[in-house]
C-alpha positions in Angstrom: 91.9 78.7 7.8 94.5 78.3 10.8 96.9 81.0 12.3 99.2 79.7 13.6 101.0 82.0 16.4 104.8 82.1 17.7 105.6 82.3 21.5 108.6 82.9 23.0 109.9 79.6 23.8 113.7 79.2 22.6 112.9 75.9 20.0 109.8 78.1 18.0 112.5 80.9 17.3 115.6 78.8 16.4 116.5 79.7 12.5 115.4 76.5 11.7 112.1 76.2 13.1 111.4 79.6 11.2 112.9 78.6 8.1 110.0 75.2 8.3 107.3 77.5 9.1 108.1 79.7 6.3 108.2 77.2 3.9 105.3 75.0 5.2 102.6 77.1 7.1 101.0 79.5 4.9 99.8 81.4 8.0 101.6 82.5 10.8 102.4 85.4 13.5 106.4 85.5 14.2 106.9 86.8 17.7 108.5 89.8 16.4 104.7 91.1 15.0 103.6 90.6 17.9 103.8 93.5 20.8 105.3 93.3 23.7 102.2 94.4 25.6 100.0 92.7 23.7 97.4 89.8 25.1 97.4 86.5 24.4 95.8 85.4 21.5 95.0 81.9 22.6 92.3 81.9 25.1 92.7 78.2 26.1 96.4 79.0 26.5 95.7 82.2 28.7 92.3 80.6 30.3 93.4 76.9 31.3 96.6 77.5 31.7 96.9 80.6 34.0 95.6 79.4 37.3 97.1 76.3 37.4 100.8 78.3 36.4 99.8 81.1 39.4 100.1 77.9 41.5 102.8 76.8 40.5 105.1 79.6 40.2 104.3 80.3 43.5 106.3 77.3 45.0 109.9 75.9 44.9 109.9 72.1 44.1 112.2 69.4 45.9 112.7 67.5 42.9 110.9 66.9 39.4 108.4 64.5 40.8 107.3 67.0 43.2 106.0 69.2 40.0 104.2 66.6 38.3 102.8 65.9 41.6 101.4 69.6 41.6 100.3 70.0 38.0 98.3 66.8 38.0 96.6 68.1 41.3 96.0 71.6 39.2 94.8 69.5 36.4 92.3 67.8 38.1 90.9 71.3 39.6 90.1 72.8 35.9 86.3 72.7 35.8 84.2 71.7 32.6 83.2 75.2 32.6 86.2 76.6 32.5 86.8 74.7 29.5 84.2 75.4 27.7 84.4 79.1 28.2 87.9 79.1 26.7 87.0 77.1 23.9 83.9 79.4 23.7 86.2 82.6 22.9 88.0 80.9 20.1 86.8 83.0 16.9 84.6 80.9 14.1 
């Protein structure tokens, strides 16, 4: 079976998007169960995601290609092993 968990981003929490999840995913953490302090449940998300984010938050860009520009240079410094330790901590 899948959980599937909210974030925070603005289209997951729209009334609508709710309403679908409620009526099609029988399993699912709304943001609001969730506490404020508590760590992300998505390994991959928190693993693979975080350094290249640090980077990048870190910077003001010119212009939108500028940010592509940086992202697919952090993409490209994700190791295999990186990967495979995040995919590692997923639970069976």
């Amino acid at each position: 079976m899948v959980t599937h968990q909210q974030d925070g981003a603005p289209s997951h929490r729209s009334i609508h998007t709710l309403a679908i999840l409620q009526t099609n995913v029988s399993d699912f953490i709304e943001l609001s169960k969730l506490a404020a302090t508590q760590p992300d449940l998505n390994p991959v998300h928190c693993l693979i995601w975080g350094a290249p984010q640090e980077l990048i938050n870190r910077q003001k860009f010119e212009n939108i290609d500028h940010l592509k520009q940086d992202l697919n240079s952090c993409w490209v410094m994700i190791s295999q092993e990186i990967i495979t330790v995040a995919v590692g901590q997923w639970s069976k």
